[in-house]
C-alpha positions as CSV (number, residue, x, y, z in Angstrom):
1,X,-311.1,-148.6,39.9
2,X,-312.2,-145.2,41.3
3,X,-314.9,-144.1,39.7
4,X,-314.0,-140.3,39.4
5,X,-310.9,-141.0,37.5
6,X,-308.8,-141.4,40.2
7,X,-306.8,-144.6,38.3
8,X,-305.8,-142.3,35.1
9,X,-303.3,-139.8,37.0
10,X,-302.8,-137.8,34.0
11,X,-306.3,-136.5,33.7
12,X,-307.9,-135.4,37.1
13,X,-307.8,-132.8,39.1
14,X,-304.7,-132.0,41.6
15,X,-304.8,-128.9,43.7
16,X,-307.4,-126.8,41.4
17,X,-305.3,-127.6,38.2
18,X,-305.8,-130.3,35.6
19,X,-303.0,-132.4,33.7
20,X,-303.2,-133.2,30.0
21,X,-300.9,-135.2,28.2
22,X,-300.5,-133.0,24.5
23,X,-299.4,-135.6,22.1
24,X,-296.9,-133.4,19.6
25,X,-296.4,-133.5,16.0
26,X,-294.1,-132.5,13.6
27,X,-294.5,-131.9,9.9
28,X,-291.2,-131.6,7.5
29,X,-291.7,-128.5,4.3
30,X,-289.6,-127.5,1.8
31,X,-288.7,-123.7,1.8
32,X,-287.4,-124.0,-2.0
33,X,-285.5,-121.8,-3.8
34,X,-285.2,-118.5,-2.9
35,X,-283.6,-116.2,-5.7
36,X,-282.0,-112.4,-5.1
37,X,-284.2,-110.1,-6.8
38,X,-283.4,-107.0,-9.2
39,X,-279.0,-107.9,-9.0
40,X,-277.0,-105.1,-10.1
41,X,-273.4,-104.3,-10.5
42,X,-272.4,-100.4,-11.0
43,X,-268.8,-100.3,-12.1
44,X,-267.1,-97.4,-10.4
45,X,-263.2,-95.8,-10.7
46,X,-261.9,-98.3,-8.0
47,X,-264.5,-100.8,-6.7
48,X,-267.9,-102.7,-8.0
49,X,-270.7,-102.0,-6.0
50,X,-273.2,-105.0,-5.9
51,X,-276.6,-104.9,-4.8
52,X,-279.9,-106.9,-4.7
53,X,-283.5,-107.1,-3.3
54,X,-284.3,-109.8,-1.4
55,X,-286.8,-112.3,-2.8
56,X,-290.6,-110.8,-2.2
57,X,-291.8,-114.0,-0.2
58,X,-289.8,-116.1,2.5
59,X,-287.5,-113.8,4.2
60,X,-288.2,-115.0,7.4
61,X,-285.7,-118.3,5.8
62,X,-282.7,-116.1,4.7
63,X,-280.0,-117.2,7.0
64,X,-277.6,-115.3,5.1
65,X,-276.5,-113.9,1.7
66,X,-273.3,-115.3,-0.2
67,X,-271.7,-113.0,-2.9
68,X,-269.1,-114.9,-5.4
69,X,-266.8,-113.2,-7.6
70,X,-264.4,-114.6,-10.6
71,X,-262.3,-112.6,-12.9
72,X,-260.3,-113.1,-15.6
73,X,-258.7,-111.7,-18.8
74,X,-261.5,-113.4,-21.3
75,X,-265.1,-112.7,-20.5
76,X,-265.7,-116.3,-21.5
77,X,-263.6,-117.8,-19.0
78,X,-266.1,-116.6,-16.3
79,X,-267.5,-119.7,-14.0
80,X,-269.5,-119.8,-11.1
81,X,-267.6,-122.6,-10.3
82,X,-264.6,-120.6,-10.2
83,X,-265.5,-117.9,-8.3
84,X,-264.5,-117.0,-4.4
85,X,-267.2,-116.3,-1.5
86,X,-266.1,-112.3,-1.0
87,X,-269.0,-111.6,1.1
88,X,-271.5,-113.3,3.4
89,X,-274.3,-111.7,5.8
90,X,-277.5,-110.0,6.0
91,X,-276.9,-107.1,4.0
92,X,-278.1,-106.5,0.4
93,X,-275.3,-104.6,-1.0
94,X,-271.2,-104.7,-1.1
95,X,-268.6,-102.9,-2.4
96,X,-265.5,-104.4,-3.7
97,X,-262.6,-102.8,-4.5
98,X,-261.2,-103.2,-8.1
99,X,-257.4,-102.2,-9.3
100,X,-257.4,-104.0,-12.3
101,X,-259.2,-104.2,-16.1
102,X,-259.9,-107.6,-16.3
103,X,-263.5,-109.0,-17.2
104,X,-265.7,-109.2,-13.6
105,X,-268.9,-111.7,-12.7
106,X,-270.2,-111.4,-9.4
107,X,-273.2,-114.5,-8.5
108,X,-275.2,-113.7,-5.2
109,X,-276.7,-117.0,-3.3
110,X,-279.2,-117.2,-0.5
111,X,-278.4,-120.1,2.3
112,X,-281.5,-120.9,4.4
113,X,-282.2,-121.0,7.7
């Protein structure tokens, strides 16, 4: 072999510059659950208006917000499971407009990135 490297090709010098093979990693975390903060629902004439704060650590993994609403005639009747997506994005607020008197639950969710 060469003595000045010459039979590794991925370690000496060519031209002035010097190749280096980086061997990569990768490493697999778990974001957890991120929870709105402060959720509130003002009950106006016509419309709920829903708003939250978004959790105090993590942002940078909130792909978007999902707000879910159910009504119904008996507060007890409420589900999650029940309720429709009205609203999905990046904002932390959202009005919905209301016509009726029945009993209103609104759940907000946080998909990550």
């Amino acid at each position: 072999g060469d003595p000045g490297g010459a039979d590794n090709p991925s370690s000496y010098p060519r031209g002035g510059h010097t190749t280096f093979t980086i061997p990569t990693t990768s490493q697999t975390f778990t974001v957890g659950t991120l929870e709105p903060l402060d959720m509130s629902v003002i009950s106006l004439n016509t419309a709920h208006f829903i708003q939250w704060n978004p959790p105090t650590s993590k942002q940078k993994f909130i792909k978007k917000y999902n707000v879910y609403h159910h009504e119904h005639d008996t507060e007890s009747s409420l589900t999650r499971s029940s309720a429709s997506l009205i609203y999905t994005g990046l904002n932390t607020s959202f009005m919905r407009q209301e016509t009726n008197t029945k009993f209103h639950q609104f759940w907000v969710e946080i998909e990550t990135a």
